[in-house]
Every structure is written in C-alpha cells, then in structure tokens.
C-alpha positions as CSV (number, residue, x, y, z in Angstrom):
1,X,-78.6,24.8,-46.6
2,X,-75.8,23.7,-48.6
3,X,-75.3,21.7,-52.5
4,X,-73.3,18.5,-52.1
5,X,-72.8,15.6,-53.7
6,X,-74.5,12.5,-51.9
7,X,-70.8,11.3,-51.4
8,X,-69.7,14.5,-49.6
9,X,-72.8,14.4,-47.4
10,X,-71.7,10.6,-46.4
11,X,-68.1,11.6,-45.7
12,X,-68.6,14.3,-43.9
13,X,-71.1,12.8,-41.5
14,X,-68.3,10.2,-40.8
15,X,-65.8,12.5,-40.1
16,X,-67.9,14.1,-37.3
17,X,-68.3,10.7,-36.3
18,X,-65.1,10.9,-36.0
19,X,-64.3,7.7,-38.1
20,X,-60.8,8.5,-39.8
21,X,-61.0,4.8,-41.6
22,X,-62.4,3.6,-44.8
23,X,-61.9,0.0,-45.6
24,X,-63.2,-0.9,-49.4
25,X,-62.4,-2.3,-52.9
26,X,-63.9,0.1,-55.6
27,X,-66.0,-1.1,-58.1
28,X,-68.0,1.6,-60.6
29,X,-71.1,2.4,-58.3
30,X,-69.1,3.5,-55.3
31,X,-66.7,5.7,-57.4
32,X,-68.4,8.9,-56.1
33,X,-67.3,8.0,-52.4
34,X,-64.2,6.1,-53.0
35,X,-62.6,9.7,-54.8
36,X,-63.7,11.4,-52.1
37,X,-61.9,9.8,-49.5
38,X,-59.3,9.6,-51.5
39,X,-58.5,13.3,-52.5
40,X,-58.9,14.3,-49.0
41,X,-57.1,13.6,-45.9
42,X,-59.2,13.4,-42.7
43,X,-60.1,10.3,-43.6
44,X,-57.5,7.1,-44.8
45,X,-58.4,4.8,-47.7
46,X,-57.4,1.0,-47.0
47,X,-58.1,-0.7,-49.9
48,X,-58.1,-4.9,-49.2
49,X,-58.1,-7.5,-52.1
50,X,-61.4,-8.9,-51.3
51,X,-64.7,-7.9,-49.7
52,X,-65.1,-10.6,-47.6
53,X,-61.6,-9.4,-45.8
54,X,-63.3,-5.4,-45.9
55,X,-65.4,-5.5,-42.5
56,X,-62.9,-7.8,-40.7
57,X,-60.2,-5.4,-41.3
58,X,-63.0,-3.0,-39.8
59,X,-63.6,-6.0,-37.1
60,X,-59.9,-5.8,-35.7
61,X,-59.2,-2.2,-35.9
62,X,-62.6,-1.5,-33.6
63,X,-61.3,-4.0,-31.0
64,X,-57.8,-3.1,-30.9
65,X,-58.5,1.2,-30.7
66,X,-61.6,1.5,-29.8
67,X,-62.7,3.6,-33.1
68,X,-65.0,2.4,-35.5
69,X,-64.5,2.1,-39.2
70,X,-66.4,2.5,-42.4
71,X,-66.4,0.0,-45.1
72,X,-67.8,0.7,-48.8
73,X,-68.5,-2.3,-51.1
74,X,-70.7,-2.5,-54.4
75,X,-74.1,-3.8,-53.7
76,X,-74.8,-7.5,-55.0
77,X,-71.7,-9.7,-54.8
78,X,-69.9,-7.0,-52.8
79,X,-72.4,-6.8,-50.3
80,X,-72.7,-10.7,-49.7
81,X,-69.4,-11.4,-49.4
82,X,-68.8,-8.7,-46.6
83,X,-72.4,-10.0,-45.1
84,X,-69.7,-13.3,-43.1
85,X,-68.2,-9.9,-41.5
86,X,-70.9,-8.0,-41.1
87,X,-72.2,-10.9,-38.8
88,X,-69.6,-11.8,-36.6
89,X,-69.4,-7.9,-35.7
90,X,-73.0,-7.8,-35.3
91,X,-72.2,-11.1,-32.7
92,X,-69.3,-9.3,-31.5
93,X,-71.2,-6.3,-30.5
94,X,-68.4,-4.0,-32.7
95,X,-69.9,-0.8,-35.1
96,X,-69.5,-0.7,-38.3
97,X,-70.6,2.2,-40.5
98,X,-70.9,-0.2,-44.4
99,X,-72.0,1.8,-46.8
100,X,-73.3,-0.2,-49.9
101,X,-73.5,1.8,-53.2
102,X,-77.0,0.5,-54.2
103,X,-79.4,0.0,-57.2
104,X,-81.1,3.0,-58.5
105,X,-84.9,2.6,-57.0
106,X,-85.6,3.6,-60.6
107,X,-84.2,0.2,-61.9
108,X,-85.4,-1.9,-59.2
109,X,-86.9,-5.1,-60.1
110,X,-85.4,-5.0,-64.3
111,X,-82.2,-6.8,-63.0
112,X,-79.5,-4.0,-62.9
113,X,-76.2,-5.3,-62.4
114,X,-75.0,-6.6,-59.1
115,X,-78.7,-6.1,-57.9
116,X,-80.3,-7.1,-54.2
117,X,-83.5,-7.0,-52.9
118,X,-82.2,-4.7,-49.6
119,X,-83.8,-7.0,-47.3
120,X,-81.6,-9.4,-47.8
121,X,-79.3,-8.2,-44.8
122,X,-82.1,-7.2,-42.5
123,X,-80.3,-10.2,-40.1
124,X,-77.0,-10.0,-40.7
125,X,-76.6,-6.4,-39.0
126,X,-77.9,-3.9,-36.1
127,X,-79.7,-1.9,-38.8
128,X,-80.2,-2.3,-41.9
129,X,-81.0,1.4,-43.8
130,X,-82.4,1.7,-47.2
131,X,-82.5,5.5,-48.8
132,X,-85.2,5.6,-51.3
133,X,-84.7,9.3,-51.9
134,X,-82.1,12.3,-51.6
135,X,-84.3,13.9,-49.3
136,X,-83.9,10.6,-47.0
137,X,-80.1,11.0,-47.2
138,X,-79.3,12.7,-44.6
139,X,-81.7,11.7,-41.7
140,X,-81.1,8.3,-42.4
141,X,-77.3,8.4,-42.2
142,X,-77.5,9.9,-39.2
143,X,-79.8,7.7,-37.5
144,X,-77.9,4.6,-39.1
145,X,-74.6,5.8,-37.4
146,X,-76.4,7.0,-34.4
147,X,-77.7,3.4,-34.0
148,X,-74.3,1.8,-34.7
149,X,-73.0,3.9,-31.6
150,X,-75.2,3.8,-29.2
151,X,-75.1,0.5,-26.9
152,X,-75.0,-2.6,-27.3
153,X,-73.0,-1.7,-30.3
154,X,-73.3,-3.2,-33.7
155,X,-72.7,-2.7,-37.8
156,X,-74.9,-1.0,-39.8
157,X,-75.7,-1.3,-43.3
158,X,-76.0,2.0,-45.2
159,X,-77.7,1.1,-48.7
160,X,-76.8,4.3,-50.7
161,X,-78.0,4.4,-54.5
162,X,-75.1,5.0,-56.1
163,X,-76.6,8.1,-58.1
164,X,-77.4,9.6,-54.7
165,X,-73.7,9.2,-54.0
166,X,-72.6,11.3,-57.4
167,X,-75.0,13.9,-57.5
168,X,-75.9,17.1,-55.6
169,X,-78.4,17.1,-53.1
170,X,-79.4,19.6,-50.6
171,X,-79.3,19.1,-46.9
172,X,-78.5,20.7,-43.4
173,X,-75.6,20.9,-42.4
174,X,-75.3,18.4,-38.8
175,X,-74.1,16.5,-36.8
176,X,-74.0,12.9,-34.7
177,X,-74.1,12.5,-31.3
178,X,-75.0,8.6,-30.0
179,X,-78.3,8.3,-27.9
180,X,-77.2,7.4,-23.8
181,X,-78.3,4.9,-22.9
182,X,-79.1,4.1,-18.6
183,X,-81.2,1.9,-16.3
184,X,-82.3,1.7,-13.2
185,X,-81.9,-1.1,-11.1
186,X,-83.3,-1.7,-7.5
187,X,-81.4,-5.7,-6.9
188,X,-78.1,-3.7,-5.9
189,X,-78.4,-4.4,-2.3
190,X,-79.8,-7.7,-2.6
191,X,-77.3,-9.0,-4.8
192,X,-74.2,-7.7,-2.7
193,X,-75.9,-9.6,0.1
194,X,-75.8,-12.5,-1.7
195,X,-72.3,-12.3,-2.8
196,X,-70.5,-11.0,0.4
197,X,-72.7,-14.1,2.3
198,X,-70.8,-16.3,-0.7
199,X,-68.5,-19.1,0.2
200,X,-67.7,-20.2,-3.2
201,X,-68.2,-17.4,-5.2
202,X,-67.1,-17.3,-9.5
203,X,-66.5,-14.5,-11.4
204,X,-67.8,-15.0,-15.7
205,X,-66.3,-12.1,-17.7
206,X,-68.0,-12.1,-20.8
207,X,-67.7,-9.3,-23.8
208,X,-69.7,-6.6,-22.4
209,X,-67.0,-6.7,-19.6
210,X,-64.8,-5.8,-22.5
211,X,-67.1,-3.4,-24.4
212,X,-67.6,-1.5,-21.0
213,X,-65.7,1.5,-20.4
214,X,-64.1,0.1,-17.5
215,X,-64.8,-3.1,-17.4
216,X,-61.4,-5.0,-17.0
217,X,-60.6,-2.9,-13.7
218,X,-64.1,-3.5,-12.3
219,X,-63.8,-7.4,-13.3
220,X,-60.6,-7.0,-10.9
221,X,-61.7,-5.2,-8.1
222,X,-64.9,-7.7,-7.6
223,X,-62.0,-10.5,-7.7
224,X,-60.2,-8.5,-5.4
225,X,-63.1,-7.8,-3.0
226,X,-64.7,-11.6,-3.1
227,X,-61.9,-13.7,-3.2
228,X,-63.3,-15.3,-6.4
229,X,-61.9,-16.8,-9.1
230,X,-62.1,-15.6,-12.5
231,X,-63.4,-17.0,-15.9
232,X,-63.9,-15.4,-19.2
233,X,-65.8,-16.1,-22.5
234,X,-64.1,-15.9,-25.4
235,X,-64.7,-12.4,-26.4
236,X,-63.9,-11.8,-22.5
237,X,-60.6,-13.2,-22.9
238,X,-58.0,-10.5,-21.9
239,X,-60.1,-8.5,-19.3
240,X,-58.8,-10.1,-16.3
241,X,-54.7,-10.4,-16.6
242,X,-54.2,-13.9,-17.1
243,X,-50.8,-14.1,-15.3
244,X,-52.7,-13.6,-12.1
245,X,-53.3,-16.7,-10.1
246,X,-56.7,-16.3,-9.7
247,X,-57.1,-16.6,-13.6
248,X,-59.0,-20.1,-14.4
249,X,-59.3,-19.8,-17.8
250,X,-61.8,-19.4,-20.8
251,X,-64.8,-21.3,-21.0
252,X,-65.5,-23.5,-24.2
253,X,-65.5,-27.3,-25.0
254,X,-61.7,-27.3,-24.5
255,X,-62.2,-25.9,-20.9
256,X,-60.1,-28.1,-18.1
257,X,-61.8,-30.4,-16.5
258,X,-61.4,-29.0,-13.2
259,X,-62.5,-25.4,-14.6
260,X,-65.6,-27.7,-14.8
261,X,-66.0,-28.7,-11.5
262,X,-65.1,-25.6,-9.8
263,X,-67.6,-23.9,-11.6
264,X,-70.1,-27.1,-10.6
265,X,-68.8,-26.4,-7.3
266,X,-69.6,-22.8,-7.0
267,X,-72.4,-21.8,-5.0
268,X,-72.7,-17.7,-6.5
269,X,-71.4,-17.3,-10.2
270,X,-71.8,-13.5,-11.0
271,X,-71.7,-13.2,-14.6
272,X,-70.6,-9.7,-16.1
273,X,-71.7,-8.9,-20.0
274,X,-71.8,-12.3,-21.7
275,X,-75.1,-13.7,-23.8
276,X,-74.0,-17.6,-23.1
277,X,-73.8,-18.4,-26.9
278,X,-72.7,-21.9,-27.6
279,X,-69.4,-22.3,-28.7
280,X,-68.2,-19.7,-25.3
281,X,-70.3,-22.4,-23.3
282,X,-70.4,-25.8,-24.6
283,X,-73.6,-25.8,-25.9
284,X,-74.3,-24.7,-22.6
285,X,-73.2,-27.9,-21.2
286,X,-70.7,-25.4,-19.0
287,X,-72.1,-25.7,-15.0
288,X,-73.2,-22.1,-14.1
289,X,-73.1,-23.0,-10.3
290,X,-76.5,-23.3,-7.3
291,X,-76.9,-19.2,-8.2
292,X,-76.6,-17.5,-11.1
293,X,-76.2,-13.5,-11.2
294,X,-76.6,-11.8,-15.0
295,X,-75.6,-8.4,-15.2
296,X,-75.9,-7.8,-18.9
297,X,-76.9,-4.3,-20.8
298,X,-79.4,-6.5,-23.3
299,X,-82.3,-7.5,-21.4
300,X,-82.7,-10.1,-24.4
301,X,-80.0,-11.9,-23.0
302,X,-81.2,-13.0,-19.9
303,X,-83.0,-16.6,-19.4
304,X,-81.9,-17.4,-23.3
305,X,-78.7,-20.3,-22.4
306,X,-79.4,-20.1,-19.0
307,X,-82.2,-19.0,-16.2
308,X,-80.8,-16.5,-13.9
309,X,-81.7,-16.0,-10.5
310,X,-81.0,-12.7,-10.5
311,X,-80.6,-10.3,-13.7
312,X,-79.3,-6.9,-13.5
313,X,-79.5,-5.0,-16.9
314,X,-76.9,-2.3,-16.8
315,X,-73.3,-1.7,-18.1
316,X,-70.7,-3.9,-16.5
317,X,-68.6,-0.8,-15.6
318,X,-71.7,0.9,-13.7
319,X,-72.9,-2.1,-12.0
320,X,-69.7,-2.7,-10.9
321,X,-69.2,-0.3,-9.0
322,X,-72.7,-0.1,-7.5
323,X,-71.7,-3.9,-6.1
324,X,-68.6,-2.5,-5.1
325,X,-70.3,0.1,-3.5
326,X,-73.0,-2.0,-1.4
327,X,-70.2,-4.5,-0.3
328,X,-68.3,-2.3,0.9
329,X,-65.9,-3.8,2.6
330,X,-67.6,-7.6,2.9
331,X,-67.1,-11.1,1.1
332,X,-64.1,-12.8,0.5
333,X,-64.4,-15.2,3.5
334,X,-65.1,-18.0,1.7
335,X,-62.2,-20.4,-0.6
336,X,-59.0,-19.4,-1.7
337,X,-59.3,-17.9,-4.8
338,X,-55.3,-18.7,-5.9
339,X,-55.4,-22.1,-4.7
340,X,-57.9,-22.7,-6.3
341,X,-57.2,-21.6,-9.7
342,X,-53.4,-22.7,-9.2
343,X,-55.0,-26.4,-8.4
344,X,-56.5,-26.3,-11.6
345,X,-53.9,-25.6,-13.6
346,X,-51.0,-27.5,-12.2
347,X,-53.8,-30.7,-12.9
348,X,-54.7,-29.5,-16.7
349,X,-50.8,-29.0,-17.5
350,X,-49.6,-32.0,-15.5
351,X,-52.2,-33.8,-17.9
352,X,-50.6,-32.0,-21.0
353,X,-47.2,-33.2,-20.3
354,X,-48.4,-37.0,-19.8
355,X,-50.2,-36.4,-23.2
356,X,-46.3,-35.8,-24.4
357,X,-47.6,-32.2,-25.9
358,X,-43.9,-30.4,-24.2
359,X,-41.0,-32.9,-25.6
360,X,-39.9,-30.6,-28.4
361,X,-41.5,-32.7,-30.8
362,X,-40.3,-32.4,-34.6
363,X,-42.6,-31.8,-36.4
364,X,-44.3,-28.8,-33.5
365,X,-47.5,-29.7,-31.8
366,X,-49.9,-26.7,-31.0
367,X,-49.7,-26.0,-27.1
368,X,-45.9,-26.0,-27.5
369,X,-45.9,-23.5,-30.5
370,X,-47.8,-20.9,-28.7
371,X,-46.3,-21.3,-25.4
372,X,-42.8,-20.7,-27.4
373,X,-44.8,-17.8,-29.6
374,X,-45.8,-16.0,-26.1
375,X,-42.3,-16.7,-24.6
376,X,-40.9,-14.1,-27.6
377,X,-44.5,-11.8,-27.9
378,X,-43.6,-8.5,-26.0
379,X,-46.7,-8.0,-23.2
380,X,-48.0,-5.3,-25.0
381,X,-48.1,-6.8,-28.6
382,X,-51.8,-6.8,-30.5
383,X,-52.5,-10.6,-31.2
384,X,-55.3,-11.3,-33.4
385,X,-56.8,-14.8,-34.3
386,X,-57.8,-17.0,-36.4
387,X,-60.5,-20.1,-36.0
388,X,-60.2,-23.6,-35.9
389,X,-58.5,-26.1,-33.9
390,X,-55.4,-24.4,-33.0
391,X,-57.7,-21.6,-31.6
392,X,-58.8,-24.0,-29.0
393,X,-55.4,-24.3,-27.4
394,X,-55.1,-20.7,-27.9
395,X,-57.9,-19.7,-25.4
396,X,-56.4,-21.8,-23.2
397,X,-52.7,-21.7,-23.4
398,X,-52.1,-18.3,-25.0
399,X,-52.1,-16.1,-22.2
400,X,-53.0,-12.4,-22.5
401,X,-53.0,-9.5,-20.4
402,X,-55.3,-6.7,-21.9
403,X,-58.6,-7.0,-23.5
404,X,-57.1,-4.8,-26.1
405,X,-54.2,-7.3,-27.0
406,X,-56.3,-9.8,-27.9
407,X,-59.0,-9.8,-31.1
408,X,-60.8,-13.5,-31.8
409,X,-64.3,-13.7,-33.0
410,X,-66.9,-14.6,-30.5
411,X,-70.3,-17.3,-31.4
412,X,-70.1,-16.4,-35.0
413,X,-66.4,-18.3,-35.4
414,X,-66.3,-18.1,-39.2
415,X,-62.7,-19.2,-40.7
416,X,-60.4,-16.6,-42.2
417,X,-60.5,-13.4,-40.1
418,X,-56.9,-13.4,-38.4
419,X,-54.9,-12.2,-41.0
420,X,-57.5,-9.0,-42.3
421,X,-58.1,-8.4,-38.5
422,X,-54.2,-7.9,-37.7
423,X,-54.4,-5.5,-41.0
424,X,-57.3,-3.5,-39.4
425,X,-55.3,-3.8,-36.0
426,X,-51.9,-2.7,-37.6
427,X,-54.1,0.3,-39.5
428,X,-54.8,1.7,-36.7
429,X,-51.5,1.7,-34.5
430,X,-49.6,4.9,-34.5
431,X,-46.1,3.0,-33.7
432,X,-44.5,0.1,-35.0
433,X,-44.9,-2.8,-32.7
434,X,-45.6,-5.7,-34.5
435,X,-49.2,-7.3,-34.8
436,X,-48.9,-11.4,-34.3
437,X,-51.3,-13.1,-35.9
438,X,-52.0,-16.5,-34.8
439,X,-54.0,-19.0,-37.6
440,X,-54.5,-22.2,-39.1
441,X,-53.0,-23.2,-42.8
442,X,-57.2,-24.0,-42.9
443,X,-58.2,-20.4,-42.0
444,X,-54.8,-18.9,-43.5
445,X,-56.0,-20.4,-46.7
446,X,-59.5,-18.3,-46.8
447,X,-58.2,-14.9,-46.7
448,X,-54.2,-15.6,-48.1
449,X,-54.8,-13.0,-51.1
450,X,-54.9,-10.6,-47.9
451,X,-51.2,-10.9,-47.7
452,X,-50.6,-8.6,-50.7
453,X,-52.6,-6.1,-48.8
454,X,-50.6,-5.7,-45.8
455,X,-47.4,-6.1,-48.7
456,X,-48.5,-3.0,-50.0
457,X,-49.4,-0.6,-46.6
458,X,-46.1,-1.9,-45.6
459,X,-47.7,-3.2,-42.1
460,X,-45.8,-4.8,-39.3
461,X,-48.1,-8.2,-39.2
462,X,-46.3,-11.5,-38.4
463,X,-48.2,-14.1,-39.5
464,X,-47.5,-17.6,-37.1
465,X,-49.7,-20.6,-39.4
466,X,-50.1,-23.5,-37.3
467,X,-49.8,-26.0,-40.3
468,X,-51.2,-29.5,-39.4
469,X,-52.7,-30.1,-43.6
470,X,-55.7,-30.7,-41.7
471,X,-59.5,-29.1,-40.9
472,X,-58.4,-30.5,-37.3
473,X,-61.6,-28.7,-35.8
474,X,-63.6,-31.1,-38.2
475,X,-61.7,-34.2,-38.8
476,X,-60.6,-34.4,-34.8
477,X,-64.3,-33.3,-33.4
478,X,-65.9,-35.8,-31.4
479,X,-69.4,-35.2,-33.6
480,X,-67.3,-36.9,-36.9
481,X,-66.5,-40.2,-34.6
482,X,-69.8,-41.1,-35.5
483,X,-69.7,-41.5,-38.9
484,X,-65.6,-42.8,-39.4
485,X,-62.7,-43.0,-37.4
486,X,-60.1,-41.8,-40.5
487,X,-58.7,-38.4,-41.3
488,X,-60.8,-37.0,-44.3
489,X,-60.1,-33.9,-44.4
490,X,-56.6,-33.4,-45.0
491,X,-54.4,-32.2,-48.0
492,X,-51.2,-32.0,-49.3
493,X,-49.2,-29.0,-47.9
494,X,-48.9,-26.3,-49.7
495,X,-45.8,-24.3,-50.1
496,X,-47.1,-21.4,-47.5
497,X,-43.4,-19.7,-47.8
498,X,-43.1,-19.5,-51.0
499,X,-47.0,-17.8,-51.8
500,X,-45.8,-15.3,-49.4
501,X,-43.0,-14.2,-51.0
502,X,-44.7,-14.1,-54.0
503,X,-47.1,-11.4,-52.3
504,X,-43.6,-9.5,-51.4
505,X,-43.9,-11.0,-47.7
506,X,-40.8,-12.1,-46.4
507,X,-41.8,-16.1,-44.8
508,X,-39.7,-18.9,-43.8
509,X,-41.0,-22.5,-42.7
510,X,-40.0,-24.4,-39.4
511,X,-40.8,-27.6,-38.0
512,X,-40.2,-27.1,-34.4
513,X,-41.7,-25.1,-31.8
514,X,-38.5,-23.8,-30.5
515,X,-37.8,-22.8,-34.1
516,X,-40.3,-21.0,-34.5
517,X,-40.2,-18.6,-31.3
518,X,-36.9,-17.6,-32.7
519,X,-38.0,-17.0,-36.2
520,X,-41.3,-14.7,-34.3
521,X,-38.0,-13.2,-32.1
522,X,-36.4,-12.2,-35.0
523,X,-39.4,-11.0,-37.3
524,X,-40.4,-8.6,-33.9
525,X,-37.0,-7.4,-33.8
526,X,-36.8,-6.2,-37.5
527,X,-40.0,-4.6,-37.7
528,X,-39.3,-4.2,-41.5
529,X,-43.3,-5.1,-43.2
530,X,-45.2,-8.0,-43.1
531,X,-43.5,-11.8,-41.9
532,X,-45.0,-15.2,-42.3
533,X,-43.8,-18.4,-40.7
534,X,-45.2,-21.3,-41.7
535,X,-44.9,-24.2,-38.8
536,X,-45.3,-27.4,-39.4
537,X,-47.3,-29.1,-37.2
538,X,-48.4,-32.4,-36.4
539,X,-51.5,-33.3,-38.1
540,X,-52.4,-36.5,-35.4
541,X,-52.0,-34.4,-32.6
542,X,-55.0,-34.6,-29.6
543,X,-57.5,-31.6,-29.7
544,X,-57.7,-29.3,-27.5
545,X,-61.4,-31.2,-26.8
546,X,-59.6,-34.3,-26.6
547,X,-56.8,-33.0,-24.1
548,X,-59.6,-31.5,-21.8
549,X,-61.0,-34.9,-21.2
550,X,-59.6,-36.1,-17.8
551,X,-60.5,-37.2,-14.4
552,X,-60.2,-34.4,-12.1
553,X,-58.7,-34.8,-8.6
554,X,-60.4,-31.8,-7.4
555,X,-63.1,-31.8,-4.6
556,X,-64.9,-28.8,-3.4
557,X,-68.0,-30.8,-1.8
C-alpha cells in the first residue's frame, strides 16, 4: 500500500496502459492531473484551444498509431463540448481514456460551478464511470480502461472529483491488462461452401476489417481467393489498396451507379466488420445482393440495417482465415473481378468528364482538386478529413492505400474534425512527413482556432480547404429541393490566408486545381510547421450525389 495523490494514481495507471498522450485544456479542477503530466515525462501534454477539438485530436492519433490517448477536460462546459468527440469515437469503435475533473459528491445538487448530473453522458460513450469515493478510485479506473480496451473498442468517460485528484489516497499498487475476448462459431464450413459455389461473389470491408489486427491482408487474400470485387464503408476506406483493379469503391449516396448494380447483381456479398449505419449505406437503400454473409464481432449488429443470411460473430482477422482455411483452394470461378471493377470506373469517370468536372476550371472544382492533391501526396502520407460535401468526392476519388493513411469519421459525420485529427495524427508520428488534411471552408470554420495549436507544436499539417462559400452538403442535397431551388446557405468568403497567418501558419490562396497541387508539392517539400491553402472553388458545382446519378450501361443478368 502506497499514499498518492488521486492524480498520481490516474497517471500511473495510464502509463501502464501504456498511453504516452494527454490531450487537454486546464481549467482549475483538473490542475492536480494537468501538473502531473506536466512535470514528468513518460507521458506528453498537448494542450488544444478548445475542448470540442481535445478527443478528436485523441480521435486521429488512435487511427493513425494504433495507441490510445487520454483527454482531461473540466466537468460542465468542458465535458459537453468534448461529448461531439466523445461520440463519433464511440461510433468509430476508437478508445479513449477522458478523464473529467468532477463535482465534489459533497456539493452535489447546490449548483457548484461547471456542475453535471454524471448521467448526462451515459450515451455518448462505451462506459461511463462515476467515483463517489477514494476508495472507488482505483477499481474503477481500472475497469474503465479495461473496458475501453477490450473489443469492440470505445471511449470512456472517467468522472474524477477533482479533490480525489489533489489529495492522497491509499491504494494497491496494479496494473491493466484488457479482457480477451473469443467466439466460437460452427458456420465456417457452411459459409466456405457457399462462397467457393459463388458466381458473383462481393467483398464489403467495413471498420472492423480496419480495427482487426489483420484485417487489410485478410480482406485481400479473400479477394485473391474468390475472384471478388471489393467495397468498403467509410471507416473501411484504405483496407483494400485502392490502386488495385478490383477496387470498386466506397459505399455511400455518392456511390457510382454501376457500384449499384454490381452489388444488385451479386449473388454472395460477404460483409467483414461493418454495422450498416446510414450515411456508409444510403440509408440502406445500398443493394446487399440474393445472400448476405455478416461476420461482425458485435452480435448487436447483425439484422439491425439489414437481415443476414448468415452471421458469423468473430474478428474479421480470425474469421478470415478460418474461410481461408475451409476454401482452401476453391471459388474464384465465377466473373472477373478486374473487369468488372474497371467497367465501373471507366463508366463513373467517363460520366465525370461529360459533367465538364477535368477542364482545369478557374475557379477549381472538387474531383479535380483532389485528384491534383493525390498526384503530389507521397503514398505513405497520413490524410485526415473533414465532413461535408467535398468529403463525398473524397471517398470516391481520393484514393488511398493503407487503412492507416486515411482517418474520416464514420455514421457520426459531425463538421470540424479534420484539422484537430491531423494534430492528433501529426502528435503521434516519430518523423516529419507531412499530415494533409483535406476540409471544407464549412468544416475548417468550426475548429480554425485549432490552427494556433498546431502553430505552437510546430507540426507538419497542410491544411487543403476546399472553399466553395457554401454548406454544399446542405444547400446541394436533394432533401432541400423540396422546400426551394436557391442557394441559402452561402456567405461571403472569408480571408482563410490571412487568419492563418495570423495564427503564425504560413497559407496562400489559389484558384485552380493545378495550382494548388503545386502549392501541396511545395508545402510537402519544406516540411517547415503547419501550411494552409485556401482553394477557391466553385460554389455551383454538381455534388458528388448529383454526379452519381446516371444510367448505367452495365448488365450482369
């Protein structure tokens, strides 16, 4: 038995966590662990300029290294504002250790400052843990980070009365392990019949393929061994290399039309780690094929967006490679997977260019800005996302290679988490290979004050801004048709370049797609801090919805 502070006890259960980042913005209750972390130096203090930027920071460093973060914010306020980020990682599946500096029990209910009834975020995260006690302390921090690690993954929200935090308290010393989790499954056999008997067989990557230890090489060896082609969802986007020609692209509303059809067409789709939310399927309007296969670890998943035939509840990675297994040798006499794919692209780009979208327009238009952004991006550059409009064309267009090159939020698709994901992304590199960040002026807008932060760390972030003066994910949605046919929702342009500067970010502003690869070139090349490059883009350009609207000449039937 040992006398610590409540603070110590906190950090030192993270470090044998092994969680070397804290993301926060001190305020007076969380003092005791802010000094902490501060004075010592397993652990690094990133301190961001808002709390609703502290657990996307978290967000993007988790999906670009694989570690998980803590985050500290004052209850109250604090705690509300990081709640937007506490969801989307809770949607993402991504851990998060936040530690809230609480109300006193004592003061409960007299209206303390900045105080929360603690139930208040008992749906916003994996867990939400409430200490009443110092003899509480310990147990539940362990079990709060023992539940944030152990699969499916999530954030956790550590309410911590601040005077637990400052004084001494007396507890074992211990430590965390996370509980392994395994299931048994007796459809093997049966599904692997199914599959190798398959003519037309589809392969949906969702994010547990991602989340899975191996999931991108198992996502390719199923390709591989079934001929099939390959889809992703949105949080699945980078598992299967999308230079490959069997790659046919993310599902979504902006999904090609013939993406569509062949998955209409297909008469096995074997889904790998994906809960069907809406936006990844259309509001499930995507067609799922005659036979749907569901291996997903959350048993909760299955028969919510669609009815599966057959459900496997396992880890992508180990039920990969128990199909793999059971085939053993079979499938893959059915269609050409590369045709295929390569049919549905040369359709979906031929339609682009008739849209005029690849003319070198002046000012840019979206799909040509990021195909000149990923003609400069080295392969293995981070990219991190914003959302909106120009995120559409991004999941399409945008191409990426490794599931950890690529961070974009998943169902929750709140606005403003690009630029505080490529700090937690940048955070966590040990080199300096620039982090692009693609975004909106819209979503740029919500988390701008972030810019000083990466200023200050000195990170190598370029931020791209796709600036159209628009909500073009509101004003060009096909839902706002029915209630007026003008633009809204637009405003006058702000002077991007110049904010940045004044946040000690060097920026410059283009109005052509070609421009702008060479201003990304350049920024890559110097590696020198923090870049902005403010693009202006059309603001009557055709959505990525829009642009996916088209009569297919494909025919499988």
């Amino acid at each position: 038995m040992a006398d610590r502070t409540g603070g110590e006890l906190v950090y030192e259960a993270l470090i044998d966590s092994d969680v070397k980042l804290l993301v926060g913005l001190p305020g007076t209750q969380t003092l005791p662990l802010d000094r902490i972390v501060v004075q010592r130096d397993e652990m690094e203090y990133l301190m961001a300029r808002h709390e609703t930027a502290v657990p996307h920071i978290a967000w993007g460093y988790y999906e670009a290294t694989g570690r998980p973060a803590a985050t500290l914010t004052v209850p109250g306020p604090g705690d509300t504002n990081a709640m937007h980020g506490l969801k989307n990682a809770y949607e993402d599946c991504v851990p998060i250790l936040h530690i809230s500096a609480d109300t006193d029990p004592a003061e409960r209910g007299k209206s303390p400052i900045h105080e929360i009834e603690p139930d208040t975020f008992d749906n916003a995260v994996k867990r939400n843990v409430t200490v009443e006690d110092d003899l509480d302390l310990l147990g539940q921090i362990e079990g709060g980070i023992e539940t944030a690690l152990t699969p499916p993954y999530g954030p956790v929200r550590l309410g911590i009365p601040s005077g637990i935090l400052a004084r001494e308290v007396e507890a074992p010393t211990s430590s965390v392990e996370p509980e392994r989790v395994s299931y048994e499954n007796n459809t093997y056999t049966e599904v692997a019949d199914l599959l190798a008997a398959s003519e037309r067989p589809v392969i949906y990557a969702g994010g547990g393929s991602r989340r899975s230890s191996e999931g991108s090489r198992v996502v390719q060896e199923l390709a591989t061994a079934l001929d099939a082609p390959v889809i992703t969802s949105y949080k699945g986007k980078g598992v299967f290399p999308e230079d490959d020609d069997r790659w046919l692209g993310v599902t979504g509303s902006p999904s090609p039309a013939g993406m569509r059809e062949t998955l209409a067409a297909a008469d096995v789709v074997l889904a790998l780690g994906t809960d069907f939310d809406g936006v990844t399927t259309a509001h499930w309007d995507i067609p799922l094929g005659e036979t749907l296969i569901h291996v997903n670890m959350d048993s909760s998943d299955v028969n919510t967006g669609y009815e599966a035939d057959i459900a496997i509840i396992d880890d992508v990675t180990r039920a990969g490679d128990r199909l793999l297994e059971e085939l053993d040798g079979r499938g893959g006499d059915g269609w050409n997977s590369a045709v295929i794919a390569q049919r549905v692209w040369s359709e979906y780009e031929a339609h682009l260019h008739d849209l005029g979208l690849f003319n070198g327009d002046n000012p840019a238009n979206t799909p040509e800005l990021l195909t000149a952004v990923r003609a400069v991006t080295p392969r293995e550059s981070p990219v991190t996302t914003d959302v909106g409009g120009f995120r559409l064309w991004a999941m399409q267009l945008f191409e990426t290679y490794n599931p950890n090159r690529i961070v974009t939020a998943g169902s929750w698709a709140g606005m403003g988490v690009g630029l505080p994901a490529a700090i937690g992304v940048a955070a966590g590199r040990n080199d300096d290979q620039p982090v692009i960040c693609l975004t909106g002026d819209g979503g740029l807008m919500m988390c701008i004050h972030e810019l000083h932060t990466a200023a200050e760390y000195g990170l190598n972030v370029v931020v791209v801004v796709s600036d159209n003066a628009d909500y073009g994910i509101i004003s060009k949605s096909p839902k706002i048709m029915q209630y007026t046919d003008q633009h809204e929702f637009t405003w006058n342009r702000p002077n991007l370049a110049e904010i940045a500067n004044g946040f000690g970010v060097r920026a410059t502003s283009v109005d052509t797609a070609a421009a702008a690869g060479d201003a990304v070139e350049a920024a890559i090349e110097r590696r020198s801090g923090p870049e902005l490059i403010d693009v202006t883009v059309q603001t009557e350009e055709p959505s990525a919805i829009e642009a996916a609207d088209y009569e297919t000449d494909l025919s499988f039937r």
